[in-house]
Structure formats: C-alpha cells, structure tokens
N, C-alpha and C positions, 0 to 999 in steps of 0.2 A: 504493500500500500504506500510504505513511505518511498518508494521507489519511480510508482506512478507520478507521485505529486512532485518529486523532483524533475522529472519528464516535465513535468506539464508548466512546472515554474521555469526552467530553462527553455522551454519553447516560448514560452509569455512574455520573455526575456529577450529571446531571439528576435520575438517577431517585433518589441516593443524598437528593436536597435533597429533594422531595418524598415518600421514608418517614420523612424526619427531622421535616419537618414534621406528617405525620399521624399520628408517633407522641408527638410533644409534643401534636399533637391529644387524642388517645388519653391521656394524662397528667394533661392538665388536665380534659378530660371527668370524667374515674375522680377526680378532687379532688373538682372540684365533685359530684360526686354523692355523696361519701364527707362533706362539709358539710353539702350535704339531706339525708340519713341520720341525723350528727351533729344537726342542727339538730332535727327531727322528737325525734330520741331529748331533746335535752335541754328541747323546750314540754313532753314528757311527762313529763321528771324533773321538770320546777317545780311539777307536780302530785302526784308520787309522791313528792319527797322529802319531801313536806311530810307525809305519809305512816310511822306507826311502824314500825320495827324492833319483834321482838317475842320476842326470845330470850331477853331478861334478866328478862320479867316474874315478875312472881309468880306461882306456883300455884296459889292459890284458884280457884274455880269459878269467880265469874263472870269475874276477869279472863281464865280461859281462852274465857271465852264471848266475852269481847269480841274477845278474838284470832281466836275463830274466825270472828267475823262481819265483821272487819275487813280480815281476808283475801280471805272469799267473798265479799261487798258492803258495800264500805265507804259509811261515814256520811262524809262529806268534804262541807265549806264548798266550794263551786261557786267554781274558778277567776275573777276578775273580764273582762269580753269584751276589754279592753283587752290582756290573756296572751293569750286564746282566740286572737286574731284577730293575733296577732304582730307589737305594736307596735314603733317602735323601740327599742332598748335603754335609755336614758335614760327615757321615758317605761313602759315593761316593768319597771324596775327602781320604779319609784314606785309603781307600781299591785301591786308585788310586795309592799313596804314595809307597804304599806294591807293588805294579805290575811293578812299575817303576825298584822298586829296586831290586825284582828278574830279570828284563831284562838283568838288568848287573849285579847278584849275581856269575857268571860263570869267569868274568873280573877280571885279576889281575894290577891294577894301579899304574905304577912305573915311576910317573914325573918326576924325579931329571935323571931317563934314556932316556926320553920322549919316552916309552912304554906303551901298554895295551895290554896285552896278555890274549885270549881264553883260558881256561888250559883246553885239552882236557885228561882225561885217556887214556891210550894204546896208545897215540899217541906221545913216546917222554918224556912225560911230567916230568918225573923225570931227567931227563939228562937235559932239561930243567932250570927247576929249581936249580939242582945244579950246573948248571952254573950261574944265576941270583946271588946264596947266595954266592959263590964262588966272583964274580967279587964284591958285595957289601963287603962284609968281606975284601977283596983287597983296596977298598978304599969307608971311611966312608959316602964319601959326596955324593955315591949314592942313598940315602934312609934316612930319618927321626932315623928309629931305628938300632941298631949294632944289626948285626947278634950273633946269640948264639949258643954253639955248637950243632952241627948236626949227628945223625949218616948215615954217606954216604952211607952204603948200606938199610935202611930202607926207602920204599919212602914212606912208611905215615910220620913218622917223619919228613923226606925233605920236603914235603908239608905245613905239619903245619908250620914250624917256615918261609916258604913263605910266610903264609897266616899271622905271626904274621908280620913279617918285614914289607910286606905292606897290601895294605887293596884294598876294593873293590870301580870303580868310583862311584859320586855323581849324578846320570840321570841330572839334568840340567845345573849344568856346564862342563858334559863329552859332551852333546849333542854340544857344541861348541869347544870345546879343538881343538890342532893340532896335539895330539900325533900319533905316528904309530902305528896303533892298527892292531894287526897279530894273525892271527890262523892258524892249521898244521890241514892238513886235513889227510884221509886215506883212502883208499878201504872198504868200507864199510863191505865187507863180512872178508875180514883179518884181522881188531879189531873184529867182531865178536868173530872170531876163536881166536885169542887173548888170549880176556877176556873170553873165555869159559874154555883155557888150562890154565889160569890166579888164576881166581877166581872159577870155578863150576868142574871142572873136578878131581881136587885132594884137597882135605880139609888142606892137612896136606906142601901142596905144597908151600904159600904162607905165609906169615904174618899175614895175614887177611884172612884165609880160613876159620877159624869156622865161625868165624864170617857170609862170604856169605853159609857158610854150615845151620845154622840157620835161618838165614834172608828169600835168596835167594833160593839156594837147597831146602829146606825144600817147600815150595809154589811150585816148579816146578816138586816135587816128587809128590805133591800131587795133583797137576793136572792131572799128566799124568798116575799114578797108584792108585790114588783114597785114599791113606791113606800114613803118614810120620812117621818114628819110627825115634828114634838117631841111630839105628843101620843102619837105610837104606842103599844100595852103595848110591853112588855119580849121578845125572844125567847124562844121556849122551847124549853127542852132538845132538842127534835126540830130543832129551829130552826136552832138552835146545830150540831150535830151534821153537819149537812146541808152547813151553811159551811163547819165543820171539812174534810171528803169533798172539798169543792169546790174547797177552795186550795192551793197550794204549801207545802208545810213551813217553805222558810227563809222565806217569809213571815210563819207565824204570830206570834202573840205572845209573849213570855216568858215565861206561867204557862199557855199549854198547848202550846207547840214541845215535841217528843221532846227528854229528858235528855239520850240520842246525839248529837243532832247540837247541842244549847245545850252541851257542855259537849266537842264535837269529840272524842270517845272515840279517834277513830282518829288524834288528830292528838296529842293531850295524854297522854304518857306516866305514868296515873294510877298509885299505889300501893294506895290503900284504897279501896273499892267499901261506902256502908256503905247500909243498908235502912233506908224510911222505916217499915217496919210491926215493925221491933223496933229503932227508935234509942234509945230509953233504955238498954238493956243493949250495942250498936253502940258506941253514944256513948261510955259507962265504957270499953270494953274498947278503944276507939280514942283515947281520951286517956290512959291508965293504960300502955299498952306501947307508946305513940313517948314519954312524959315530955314530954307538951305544958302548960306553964305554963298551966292553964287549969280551970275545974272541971268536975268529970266529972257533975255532976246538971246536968241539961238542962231550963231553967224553959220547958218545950213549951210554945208559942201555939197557939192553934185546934187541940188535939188535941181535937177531938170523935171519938164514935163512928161512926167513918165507914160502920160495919156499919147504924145507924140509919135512914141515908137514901139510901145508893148503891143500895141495888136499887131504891128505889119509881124513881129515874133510867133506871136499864140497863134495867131489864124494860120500857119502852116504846120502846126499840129493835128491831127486827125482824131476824131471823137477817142478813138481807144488807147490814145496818147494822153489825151486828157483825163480822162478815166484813171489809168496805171498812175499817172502824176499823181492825181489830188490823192488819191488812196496812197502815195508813197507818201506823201506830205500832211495825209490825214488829222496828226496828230494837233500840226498848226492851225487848219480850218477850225476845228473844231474848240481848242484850247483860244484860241483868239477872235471866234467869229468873224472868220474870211468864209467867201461862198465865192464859186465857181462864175 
C-alpha cells in the first residue's frame, strides 16, 4: 500500500514538474510574441511618429486640405532601407538621425525673425530671399551672422549667402518651437512650365543652364531619343514632360518636385499657406499680422505674365498627358486647391 502511494506521489510530482514547465513555456512564448507585436508596432511608429498631429491647426482652407490629404495619403519622405529592413539599434538610431534631418533639410530657420520658411524654387524664392538679406543687412540683430555682399541679380548666389547667414532647424527642438513657419505654394503645372523655360529649354538662357544641360537635358535626351551627344538641341517641353511621367518624385529636382513633398506638409507642422498667384497682397497681409521685422512690398523677380506663355506649353499636351501629370502632382492640387 505504502508502495502505491509512493507511485502515485512521484507521479503527482512528475506531472506537477512538467505543467510547470510548459506553463513557463506558455509564459515566455506569450512575451516573446507580445515583443514581435511590440517590435512590429514600434518600425511602424518610426514612420508614423514622424507623422503630424492635426488638432491644433489652423482653420483656413487649405490647411484643412492639407489635413485632409494627410490623413487619407500622406506625402511622407520614404523611410531610409536601413529602418525598413531593421537594422541594429545603434546603426537604426543613425540612419534615424539622417531622416530626421532631411525632413527639415528644405527649412530655412530664422529665430531672431521668429521665421521658418519652405524655400521652394520657381516659386518666389529669390525675391524672397532678397528681401530676408536685405532687411538682415538693415539691421544686424536679425540673425547670428552679417550678411556679405550679394550679387542681386544672380539667384544662386542670393541663395547661398541665405543658406550661409542662417542654417537649417534642429528636428527636436523645431518639433516644439513657436515660430511661423510658411511656404508659397503654386499651380502645379505653371512651375512646371516654369522650370522647363527656366532650366531645360534654352542652355545658354540661365546661369545654370549647362549645368541642367549636363545633369538634366542630357538623361531626358536620352530617354526619349535613345542616345545624348553635346551637340544635341535642347529637350522639348513634350520631352521634358514625358521624363517628368517616367521618374520617381523624390527623385526629381528642386524646381519641379511637388511643394508636398519638398517642403514635407505632413511632416512640418506649417502655420501660413500663402499663394504664389496673389503674393503681393499674401505677402502684406503675412508680414503686417505676425509683426515680422521685414518689408511688406515684395521686389518680385521673374514675375512675368505667366498667362502669356503657359498655354502655347499645356495645349501641346494631350488629354492622357494631362491626366498622368495632375495624378503625379496630385498631392499639390489637392493640399493647395489648384484644379486642372
């Protein structure tokens, strides 16, 4: 009898060792699965946190628009593969660093003005700026460094000694600041056409036309006619248009990339949305009610009459030209209330 019961406690015993362990099984399985869950949710947050909040914005139309397109498809800087592919932490964290800070490599940050201005090409941007160096050169206590001389009619030059006077924000302390941070939108197909008559259309037109004659021309010859000599003509507009169609967005260039995604709408919590097709009264009425140290008349560069030569451009487009465009440039219609 006392024999049985020994049996029967060593089994009781046995089996007690064996649900202990397969319930510590069971324990740490449900961790580890609750870390790959975890883990999953937080490569998704490195993506989404980078992502606005949009509760506090302002009311105006378009920024409702940008809220609403930023919700249903956002415009968002393509994670680096380095995230994608879940490097180690150390190296995850660097390539984090880097992503951050092209978000805002586009950002010009001018505290002493409590500014952060989008610099978009063809949209302004040198008139812009030479009013920026202009009011800082007027008085020194708006910026860290003294401006240096400039030559006024070269906007690369105007540009650089912007880019030297100040510099670009810091992603964690801009994520909080209160400055008025503003970008100048455009018609999406009229900087096209722009930067087509700008840069691609005549080599010898601009400052920097070999330049995009090498760069750019050249690639866009060579797409469309299969081989590029230096003696080539010039691409034409159909040309151009067709490359545009053919490439990736964050590819593009900087005077014809979507405003959306050059100036991160969904990532840069803007205040002021202003239009390039009424910036002279924009302008006034956005320096005059933030009391921006600055003058409110806007000495515009290249405002031609863009109504002069944008159709003889667009009307040699064909319906499915236009179509593929506005759908590549989607993001700008819609974020800025541009229509076709």
């Amino acid at each position: 009898m006392k024999g049985k019961r020994r049996k029967v406690v060593l089994f009781m015993m046995i089996l007690g060792i064996y649900v202990s362990l397969f319930l510590v099984d069971i324990y740490y399985d449900f961790q580890e699965f609750e870390e790959n869950i975890e883990n999953s949710k937080q490569i998704e947050n490195k993506f989404q946190d980078t992502i606005l909040e949009f509760e506090n914005w302002d009311n105006s139309s378009m920024l409702k628009n940008i809220k609403k397109l930023c919700r249903k498809n956002p415009v968002i800087l393509p994670l680096p593969v380095q995230i994608q592919n879940g490097a180690p932490p150390s190296i995850e964290k660097h390539f984090m660093k880097i992503y951050q800070k092209n978000i805002l490599r586009n950002l010009v940050s001018m505290p002493n003005l409590n500014l952060t201005w989008c610099l978009v090409p063809k949209v302004a941007s040198t008139s812009i700026s030479k009013l920026i160096l202009t009011a800082v050169r007027n008085n020194k206590s708006l910026a860290k460094r003294k401006v240096h001389w400039f030559d006024e009619k070269d906007p690369k030059n105007i540009q650089n000694e912007l880019w030297r006077v100040f510099s670009r924000p810091y992603y964690n302390p801009f994520q909080n600041d209160k400055t008025v941070r503003f970008l100048i939108a455009r018609h999406p197909f009229a900087r096209i056409v722009s930067a087509y008559r700008n840069k691609i259309e005549d080599k010898e037109r601009s400052h920097d036309g070999l330049y995009f004659f090498k760069t750019y021309s050249s690639k866009i010859i060579k797409f469309n006619r299969g081989a590029f000599t230096p003696d080539s003509k010039e691409p034409t507009f159909i040309e151009f248009i067709k490359y545009i169609l053919a490439t990736d967005i964050n590819d593009h260039d900087e005077h014809w990339q979507p405003v959306a995604l050059r100036c991160r709408i969904c990532q840069v919590n803007y205040t002021h949305i202003l239009k390039f097709e009424s910036l002279g009264s924009d302008w006034r009425n956005f320096i005059k009610s933030n009391n921006i140290q600055m003058s409110s008349d806007l000495p515009w560069d290249n405002k031609a009459g863009m109504q002069d030569y944008y159709q003889h451009y667009i009307s040699q487009l064909t319906k499915s030209d236009v179509r593929q465009l506005y759908k590549k440039y989607q993001s700008d219609f819609e974020a800025f209330g541009y229509s076709i």
